[in-house]
C-alpha positions, -999 to 999 in steps of 0.1 A, spaced: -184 -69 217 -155 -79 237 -166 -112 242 -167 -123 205 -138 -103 198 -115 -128 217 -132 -156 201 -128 -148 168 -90 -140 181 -88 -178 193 -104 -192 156 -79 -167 136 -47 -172 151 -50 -208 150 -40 -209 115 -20 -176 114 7 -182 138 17 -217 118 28 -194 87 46 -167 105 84 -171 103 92 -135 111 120 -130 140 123 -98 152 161 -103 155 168 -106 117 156 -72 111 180 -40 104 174 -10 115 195 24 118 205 40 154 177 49 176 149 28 157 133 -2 168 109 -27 154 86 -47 179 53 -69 167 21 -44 169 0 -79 161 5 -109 147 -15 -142 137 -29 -115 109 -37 -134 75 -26 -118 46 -25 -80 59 -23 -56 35 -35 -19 39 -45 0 70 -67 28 79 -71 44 115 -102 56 126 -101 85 155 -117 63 181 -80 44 177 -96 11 159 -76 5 130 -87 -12 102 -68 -42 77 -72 -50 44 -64 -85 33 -56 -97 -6 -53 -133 -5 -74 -138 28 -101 -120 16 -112 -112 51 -115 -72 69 -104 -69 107 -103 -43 128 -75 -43 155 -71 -20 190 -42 -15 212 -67 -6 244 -43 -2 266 -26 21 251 4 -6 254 20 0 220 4 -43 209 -30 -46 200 -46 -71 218 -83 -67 208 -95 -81 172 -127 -84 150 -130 -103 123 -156 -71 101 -159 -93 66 -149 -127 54 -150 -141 16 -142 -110 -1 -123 -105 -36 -89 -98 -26 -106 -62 -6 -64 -54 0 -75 -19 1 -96 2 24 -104 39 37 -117 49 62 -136 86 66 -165 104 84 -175 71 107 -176 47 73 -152 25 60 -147 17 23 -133 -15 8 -122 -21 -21 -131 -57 -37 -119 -55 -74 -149 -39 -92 -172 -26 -63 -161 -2 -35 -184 -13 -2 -190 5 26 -199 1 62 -217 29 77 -209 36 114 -183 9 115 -174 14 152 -210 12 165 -217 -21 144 -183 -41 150 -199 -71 157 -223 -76 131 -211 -47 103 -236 -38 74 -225 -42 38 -235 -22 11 -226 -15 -27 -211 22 -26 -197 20 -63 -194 -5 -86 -189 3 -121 -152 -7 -115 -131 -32 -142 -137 -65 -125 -102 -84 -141 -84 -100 -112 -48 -95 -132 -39 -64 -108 -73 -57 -98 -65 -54 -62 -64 -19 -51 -47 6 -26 -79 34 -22 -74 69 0 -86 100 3 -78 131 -15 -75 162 7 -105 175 -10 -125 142 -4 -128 122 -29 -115 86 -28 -89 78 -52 -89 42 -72 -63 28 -91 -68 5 -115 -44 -12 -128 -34 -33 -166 -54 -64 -169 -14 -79 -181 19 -79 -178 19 -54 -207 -14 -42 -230 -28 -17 -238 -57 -1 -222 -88 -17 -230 -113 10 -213 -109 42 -205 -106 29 -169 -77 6 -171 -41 14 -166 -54 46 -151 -57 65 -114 -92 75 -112 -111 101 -87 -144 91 -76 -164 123 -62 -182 105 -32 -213 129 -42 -218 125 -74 -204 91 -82 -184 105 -112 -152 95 -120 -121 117 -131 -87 110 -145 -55 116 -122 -32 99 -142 -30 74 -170 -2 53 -183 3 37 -147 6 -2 -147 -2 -12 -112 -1 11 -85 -7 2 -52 5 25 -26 2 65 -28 1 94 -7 -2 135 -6 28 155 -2 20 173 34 31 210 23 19 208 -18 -9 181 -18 3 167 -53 -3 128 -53 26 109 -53 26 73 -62 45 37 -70 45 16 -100 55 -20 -103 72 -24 -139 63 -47 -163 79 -84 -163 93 -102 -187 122 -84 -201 150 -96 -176 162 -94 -144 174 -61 -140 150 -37 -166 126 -20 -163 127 0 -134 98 3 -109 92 37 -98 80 65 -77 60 92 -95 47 123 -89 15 139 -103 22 179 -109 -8 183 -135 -39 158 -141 -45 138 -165 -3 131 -171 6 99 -189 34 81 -174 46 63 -204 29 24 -199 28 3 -220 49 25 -246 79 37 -222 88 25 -190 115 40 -165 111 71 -185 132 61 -210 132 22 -220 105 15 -251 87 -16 -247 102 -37 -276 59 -47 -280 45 -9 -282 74 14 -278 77 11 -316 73 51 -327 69 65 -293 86 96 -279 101 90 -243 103 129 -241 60 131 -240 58 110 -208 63 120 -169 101 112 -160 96 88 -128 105 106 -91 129 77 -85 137 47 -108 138 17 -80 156 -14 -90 137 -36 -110 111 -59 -100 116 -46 -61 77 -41 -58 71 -11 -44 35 -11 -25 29 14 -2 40 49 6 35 74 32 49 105 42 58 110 76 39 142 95 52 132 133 75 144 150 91 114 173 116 104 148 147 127 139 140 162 114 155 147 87 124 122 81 97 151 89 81 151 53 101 123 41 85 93 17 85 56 35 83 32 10 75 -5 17 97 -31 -12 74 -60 -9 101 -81 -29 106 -99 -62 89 -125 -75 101 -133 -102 139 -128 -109 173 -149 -105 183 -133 -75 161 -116 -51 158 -77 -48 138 -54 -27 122 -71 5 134 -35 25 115 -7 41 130 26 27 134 67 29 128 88 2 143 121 10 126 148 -7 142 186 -12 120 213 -34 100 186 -49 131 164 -58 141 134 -43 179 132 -33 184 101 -13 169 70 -7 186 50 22 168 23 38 150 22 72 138 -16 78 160 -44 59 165 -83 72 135 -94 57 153 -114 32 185 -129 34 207 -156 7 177 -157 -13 154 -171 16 126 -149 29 114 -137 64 89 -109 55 73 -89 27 67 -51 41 35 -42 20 17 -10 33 22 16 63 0 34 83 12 65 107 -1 64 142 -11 96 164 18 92 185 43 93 155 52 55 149 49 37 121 28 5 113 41 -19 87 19 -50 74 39 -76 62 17 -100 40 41 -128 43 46 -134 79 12 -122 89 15 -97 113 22 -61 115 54 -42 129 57 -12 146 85 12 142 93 37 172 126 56 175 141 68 208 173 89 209 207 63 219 
C-alpha cells in the first residue's frame, strides 16, 4: 500500500505544485492563530471527510479525481497519499460513515465499501442515482444528518429559473435504508457547504445568490432550517427582501425564511462548520467557520476570506474574519472552499485554487 502510495504522490505533484501560488506569508490571521500547509500539490480540493482510522478523504470538482491523505506521523503534514478515483463528474463532495465512503458525482451518489481495507484498488458501486444530472450547479456538498441520513443539495440548473422538478433548487434527505428522498428545504439556489448546530441539531447552510443584477445585490447568505420543508424565497425573493425583477412579480417577501446573515454579494460562500474543539479560545466553541471562496464575477473582487460567525440563542451577532490574504489589489493567492475539524481541534481548509490544504492551530501569545 505504501509503496504505490508514493508513486502516485510523485505522478500527482508533478503537475500540482506548477499551479500553486499560495505563500504562507500573505495570509492574515488574528493573535494566537497560525496557518501552516497540511498538503499541497492537491488538484482541485474541495470537501473533506475524516475517517476514525485518521485517513482523510478529498473531494475534487474540476479534477474529478478522490484521494485520500494521512499525516502518519502524527506530524501535523500529511505525507502519505492515494489517488482512490480518477475521471469522475466534478465528485467535489463526499461522506464518509460506518467504514464507506460516498461521493457525490452530479446525479449518482457512489460508494466504496470498506475504503480503508481496499485503498489501493477501491470498489465502485452505484449507491443512488435518481439524482438531476444538469452540470449548471450540479456539484454537491453531501453529509450526514445526526439521525443518518445523507443530505444532497441540489442546486438551480441557472443563474435564475424556476424549479423544473420537484428535486431542483431543493435540499433533499436521502434515508440510506429505504432510498427515499425527503424535502429539507426548498427555494435554495446552490448550496454547497452546511452543518448541524452542536447543541440544537437544526441544519444550517449557505447560499450563493443569483448573478446578473450588479455588483453589489443580492446578498449571499447563511440560513438556518427551524422547520422542514421552509422555502427560502429563490427564485422569487432573494436576501429576504429583494424581488427578482424576472419572478418576484406578486410575491410576498414576508412568506419566505429571513437569511441568518446576508453576506456581501457574490462573496461565494462554500463551506461551513461549527467548531466542537476546544484548542482554540471559548469564544469560537460553537461558533460557524465559514470559507468565502471569492467572486467571480464582479468589478472589484469581494470575499476570498475565511470567517466567524458568532452565534448567541440561535442568532448570529458577529461575523469577524479568521483567515484573510488570499486576495490582494484584485490579484488572487487562494480560494478557501470547505473545512474539516480534526480530533485534536484544528482546522483543515482546502483551497481549490492553490491546490493544497491549510491547517489552522492556535496557541496562546
Amino acid at each position: 500500500m505504501m509503496k504505490r502510495a508514493i508513486t502516485l504522490l510523485s505522478l500527482i505533484t508533478l503537475s500540482s505544485f506548477a499551479s500553486a501560488k499560495m505563500s504562507l506569508d500573505k495570509l492574515i490571521t488574528p493573535s494566537g492563530f497560525n496557518v501552516d500547509f497540511y498538503i499541497q500539490g492537491i488538484d482541485n480540493p474541495r470537501q473533506m471527510a475524516l475517517s476514525e482510522s485518521g485517513v482523510i478523504f478529498v473531494g475534487s470538482r474540476r479534477a474529478g479525481n478522490v484521494y485520500a491523505i494521512l499525516d502518519k506521523n502524527g506530524d501535523g503534514k500529511a505525507e502519505t497519499r492515494w489517488l482512490v478515483a480518477e475521471h469522475l463528474s466534478q465528485p467535489s463532495g463526499l461522506a464518509y460513515k460506518d467504514g464507506d465512503l460516498y461521493v457525490a458525482d452530479i446525479g449518482t451518489i457512489y460508494r466504496y465499501k470498506d475504503i480503508l481495507n481496499h485503498l489501493d484498488k477501491p470498489v465502485k458501486e452505484v449507491f443512488f442515482d435518481e439524482l438531476p444530472d444538469d452540470m449548471h450547479h450540479g456539484w454537491k456538498f453531501i453529509r450526514f444528518s445526526p439521525d443518518g441520513h445523507l443530505i444532497i443539495p441540489v442546486g438551480a440548473p441557472c443563474n435564475i429559473c424556476e424549479a423544473p422538478t420537484k428535486q431542483h433548487n431543493r435540499i433533499l434527505s436521502l434515508d440510506v435504508n429505504s432510498k427515499k428522498l425527503t424535502v429539507v428545504a426548498e427555494g435554495v439556489r446552490n448550496s454547497v457547504g452546511f452543518d448541524f448546530h452542536p447543541q440544537t441539531a437544526e441544519l444550517w447552510f449557505s447560499d450563493n445568490g443569483r448573478d446578473m443584477m450588479g455588483d453589489d445585490i443580492p446578498p449571499d447568505e447563511i440560513n438556518r432550517v427551524s422547520q422542514m420543508g421552509s422555502h427560502f424565497g429563490y427564485p422569487y425573493v432573494h436576501g429576504g427582501d429583494i424581488k427578482d425583477p424576472e419572478f418576484g412579480q406578486g410575491k410576498d417577501p414576508a412568506n419566505y425564511v429571513q437569511p441568518e446573515l446576508k453576506l456581501g454579494a457574490h462573496v461565494a460562500p462554500l463551506g461551513i462548520e461549527f467548531y466542537n474543539g476546544k484548542s482554540f479560545p471559548s469564544q469560537y466553541h460553537n461558533q460557524l467557520f465559514v470559507t468565502e471562496h471569492g467572486s467571480w464575477n464582479r468589478s472589484k473582487k469581494v470575499g476570498y476570506k475565511v470567517a466567524v460567525a458568532t452565534i448567541e440563542n440561535n442568532n448570529i451577532v458577529n461575523y469577524t474574519p479568521v483567515i484573510s490574504g488570499f486576495m490582494k489589489d484584485e490579484e488572487t493567492f487562494g480560494r478557501p472552499a470547505a473545512i474539516l475539524e480534526l480530533p485534536d481541534g484544528s482546522l483543515l481548509i482546502s483551497d481549490d485554487y492553490a491546490n493544497v490544504i491549510y491547517r489552522l492551530t492556535y496557541q496562546k501569545p
